[in-house]
C-alpha positions in Angstrom: -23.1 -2.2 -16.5 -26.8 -1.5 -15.7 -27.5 -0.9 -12.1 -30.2 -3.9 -12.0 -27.3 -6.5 -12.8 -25.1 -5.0 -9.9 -28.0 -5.7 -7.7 -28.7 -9.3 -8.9 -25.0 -10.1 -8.7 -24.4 -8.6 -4.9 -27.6 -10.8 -4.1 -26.0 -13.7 -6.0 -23.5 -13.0 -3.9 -24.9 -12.6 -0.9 -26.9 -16.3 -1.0 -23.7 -17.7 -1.8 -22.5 -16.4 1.7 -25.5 -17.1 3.4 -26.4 -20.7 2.4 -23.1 -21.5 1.1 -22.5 -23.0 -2.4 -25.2 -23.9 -4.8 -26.2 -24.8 -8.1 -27.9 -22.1 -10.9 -31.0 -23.4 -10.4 -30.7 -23.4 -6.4 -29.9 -19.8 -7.0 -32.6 -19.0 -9.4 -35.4 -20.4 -7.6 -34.4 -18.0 -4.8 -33.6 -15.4 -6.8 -37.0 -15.7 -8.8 -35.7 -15.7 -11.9 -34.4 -18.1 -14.9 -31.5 -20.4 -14.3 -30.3 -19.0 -18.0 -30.7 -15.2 -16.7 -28.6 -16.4 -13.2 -26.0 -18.5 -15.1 -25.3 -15.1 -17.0 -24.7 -13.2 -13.8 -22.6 -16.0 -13.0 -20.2 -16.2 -15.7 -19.8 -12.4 -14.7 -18.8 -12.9 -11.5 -16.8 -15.7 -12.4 -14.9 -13.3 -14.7 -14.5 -11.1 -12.0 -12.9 -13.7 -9.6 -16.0 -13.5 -7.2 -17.5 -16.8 -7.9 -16.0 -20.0 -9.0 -17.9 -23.7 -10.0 -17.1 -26.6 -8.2 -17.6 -30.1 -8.6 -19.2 -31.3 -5.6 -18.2 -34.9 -4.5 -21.1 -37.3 -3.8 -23.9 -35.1 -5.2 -25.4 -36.2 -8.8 -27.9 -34.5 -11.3 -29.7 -35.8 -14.1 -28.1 -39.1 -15.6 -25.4 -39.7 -12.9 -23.5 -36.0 -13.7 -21.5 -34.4 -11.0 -23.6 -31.0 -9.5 -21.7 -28.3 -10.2 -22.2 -25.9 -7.3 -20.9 -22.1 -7.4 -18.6 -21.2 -4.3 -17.8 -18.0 -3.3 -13.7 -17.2 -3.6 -11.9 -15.0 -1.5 -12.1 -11.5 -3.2 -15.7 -12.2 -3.3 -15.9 -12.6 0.7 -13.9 -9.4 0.8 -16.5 -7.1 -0.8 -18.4 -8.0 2.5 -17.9 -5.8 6.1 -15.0 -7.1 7.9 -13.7 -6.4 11.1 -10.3 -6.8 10.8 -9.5 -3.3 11.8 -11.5 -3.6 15.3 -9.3 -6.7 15.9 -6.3 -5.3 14.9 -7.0 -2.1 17.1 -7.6 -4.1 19.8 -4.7 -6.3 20.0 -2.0 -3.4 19.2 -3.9 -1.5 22.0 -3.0 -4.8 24.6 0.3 -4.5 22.9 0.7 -0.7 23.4 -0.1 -1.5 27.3 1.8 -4.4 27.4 4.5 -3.4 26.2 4.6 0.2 25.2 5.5 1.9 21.8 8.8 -0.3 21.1 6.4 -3.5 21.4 4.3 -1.6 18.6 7.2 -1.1 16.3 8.0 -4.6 17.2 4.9 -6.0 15.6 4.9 -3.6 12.6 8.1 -4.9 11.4 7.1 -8.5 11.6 3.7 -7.4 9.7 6.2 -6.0 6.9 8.7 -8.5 6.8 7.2 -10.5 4.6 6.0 -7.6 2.1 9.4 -6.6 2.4 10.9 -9.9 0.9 8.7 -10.3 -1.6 9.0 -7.0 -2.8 12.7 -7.1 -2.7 12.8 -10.0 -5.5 11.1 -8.0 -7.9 13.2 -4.4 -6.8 16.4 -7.0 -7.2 16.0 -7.5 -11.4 16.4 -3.5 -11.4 19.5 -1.4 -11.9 20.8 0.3 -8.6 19.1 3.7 -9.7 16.8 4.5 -6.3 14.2 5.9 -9.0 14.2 2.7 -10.9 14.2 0.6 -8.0 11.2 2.7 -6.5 9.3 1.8 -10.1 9.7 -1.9 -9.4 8.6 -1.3 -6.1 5.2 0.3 -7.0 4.6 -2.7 -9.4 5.0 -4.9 -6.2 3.5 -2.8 -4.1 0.3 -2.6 -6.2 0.4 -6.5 -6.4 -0.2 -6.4 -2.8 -3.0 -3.9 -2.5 -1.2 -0.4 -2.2 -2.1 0.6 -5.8 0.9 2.3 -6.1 3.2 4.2 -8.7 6.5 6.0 -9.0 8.1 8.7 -11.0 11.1 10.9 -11.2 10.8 14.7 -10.3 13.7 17.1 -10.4 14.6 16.5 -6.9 14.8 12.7 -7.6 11.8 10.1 -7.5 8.5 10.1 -6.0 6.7 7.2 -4.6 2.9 7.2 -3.9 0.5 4.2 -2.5 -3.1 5.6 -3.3 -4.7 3.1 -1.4 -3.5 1.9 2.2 -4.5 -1.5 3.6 -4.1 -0.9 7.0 -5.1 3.0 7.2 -7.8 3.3 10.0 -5.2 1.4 12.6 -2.0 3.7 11.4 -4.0 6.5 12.3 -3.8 5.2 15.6 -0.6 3.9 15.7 2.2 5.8 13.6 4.4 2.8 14.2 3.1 1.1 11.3 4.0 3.9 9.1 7.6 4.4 10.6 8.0 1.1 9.8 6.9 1.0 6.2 9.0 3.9 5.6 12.0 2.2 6.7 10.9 -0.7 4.4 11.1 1.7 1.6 14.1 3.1 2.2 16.1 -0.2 2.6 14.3 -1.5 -0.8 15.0 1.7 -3.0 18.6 1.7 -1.3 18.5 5.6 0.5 17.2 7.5 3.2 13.9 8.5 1.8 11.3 11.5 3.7 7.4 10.6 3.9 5.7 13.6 3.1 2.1 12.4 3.4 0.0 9.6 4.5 -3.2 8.6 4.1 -3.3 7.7 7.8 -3.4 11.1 8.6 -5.9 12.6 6.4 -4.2 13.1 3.2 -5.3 12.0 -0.5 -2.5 9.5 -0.9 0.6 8.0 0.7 3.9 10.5 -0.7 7.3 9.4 -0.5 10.2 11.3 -1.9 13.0 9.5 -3.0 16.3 11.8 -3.0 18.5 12.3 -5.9 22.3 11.6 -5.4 23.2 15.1 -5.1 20.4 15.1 -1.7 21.1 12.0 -0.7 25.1 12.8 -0.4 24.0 15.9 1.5 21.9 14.0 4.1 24.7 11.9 4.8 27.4 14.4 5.1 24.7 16.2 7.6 24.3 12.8 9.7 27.6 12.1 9.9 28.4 16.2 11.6 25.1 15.7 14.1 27.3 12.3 15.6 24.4 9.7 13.8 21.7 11.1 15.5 18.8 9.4 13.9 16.6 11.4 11.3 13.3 12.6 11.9 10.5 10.7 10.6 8.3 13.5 10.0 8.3 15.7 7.0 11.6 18.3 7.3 10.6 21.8 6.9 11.6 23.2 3.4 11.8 19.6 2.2 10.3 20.6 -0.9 12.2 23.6 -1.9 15.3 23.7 -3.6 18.5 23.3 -0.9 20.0 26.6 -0.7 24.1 26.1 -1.3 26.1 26.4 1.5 28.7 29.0 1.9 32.1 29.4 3.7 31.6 32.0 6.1 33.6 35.4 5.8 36.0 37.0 7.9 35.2 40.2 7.5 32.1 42.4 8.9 31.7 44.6 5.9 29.5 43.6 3.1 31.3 44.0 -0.3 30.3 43.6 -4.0 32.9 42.7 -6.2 31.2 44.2 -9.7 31.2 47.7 -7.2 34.7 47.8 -6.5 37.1 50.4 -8.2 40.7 49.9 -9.1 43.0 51.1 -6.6 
């Protein structure tokens, strides 16, 4: 696309929002051009879901014909500033004071409940693989924004979001990131580890999904620390191989079977 129509269409655009809808030739009087040129750059954004026609009750053109006025949809508003995350800020701040940090986690898992159900349909129609059910959940997950995907790596599955709705106020308040984590888990069906958010400065939003062999090893170790509840953070190592455990010996002096000679 030439960089002259991207201009035309965010001014197209941008009458839209400031005098509401209008006809091509409303448009193209202000934009100083044809109505033939504007209704191209109309059926464009009309493509892209940014503009869509209307009939407009009451108003007539020509020989008693309905105007057809362009109205701006909602992902067309939304290529405009916002400031969502100022309001949002501010009223998990009052929260925060309020209440404290449990009034925070409070509000992020209403804010995820329903994500959480709709996602949960899709994640359903899959087998009870956690790798498989974290595939259906990056379909749903991208339906709803996140952009997200999900393969399987030798130590199990890997989830990431590259895009995160509500970044700039997780940076501020981890609760919303605890709490999407936990969403995760209870979709894919295990304790899963967030290695990396985008919250905190990284590239994308990394969450490793445990194969069985991990997964039966972080259970056996919860159930020995008396269900203490896991970290949240990143455990160190996470990403190396798990080194065996062995029984511990008796004896104080190293030996080496292959070393020892027959009596």
């Amino acid at each position: 696309m030439r960089a002259d129509d991207v201009r035309t269409r965010d001014r197209v655009t941008a009458l839209l929002l400031e005098h509401g809808p209008q006809t091509a030739s409303e448009l193209a009087g202000r934009l100083g051009v044809s109505p033939a040129a504007v209704r191209r750059h109309l059926d464009a954004l009309e493509a892209q879901g940014r503009v869509e026609e209307r009939t407009t009750a009451g108003a007539q053109r020509g020989r008693g014909r309905p105007a057809r006025h362009f109205h701006l949809t909602d992902a067309g508003r939304s290529g405009f500033a916002h400031a969502y995350d100022d309001l949002a800020l501010t009223a998990l701040r009052y929260v925060a004071a309020s209440g404290g940090p449990d009034a925070v986690r409070a509000v992020a898992r209403a804010q995820l409940a329903g994500l959480e159900r709709r996602a949960s349909d899709a994640v359903a129609r899959t087998s009870g693989a956690p790798v498989e059910r974290a595939r259906a959940l990056a379909e749903a997950l991208t339906a709803e924004g996140y952009a997200a995907s999900a393969s399987a790596i030798a130590s199990g599955g890997q989830l990431c979001q590259h895009h995160c709705p509500v970044a700039h106020v997780a940076a501020e308040f981890p609760q919303l990131c605890e709490a999407e984590t936990a969403v995760i888990g209870r979709l894919v069906g295990t304790h899963v580890q967030r290695l990396a958010t985008i919250a905190h400065g990284d590239g994308v939003c990394t969450t490793h999904i445990p194969g069985p062999a991990q997964a039966a090893d972080r259970v056996r170790d919860h159930m020995r620390a008396g269900n203490r509840t896991p970290s949240a953070g990143p455990v160190p190592g996470e990403r190396a191989a798990r080194v065996p455990r062995t029984a511990p010996s008796t004896s104080t002096t190293p030996t080496n079977d292959r070393e020892r000679t027959p009596a």
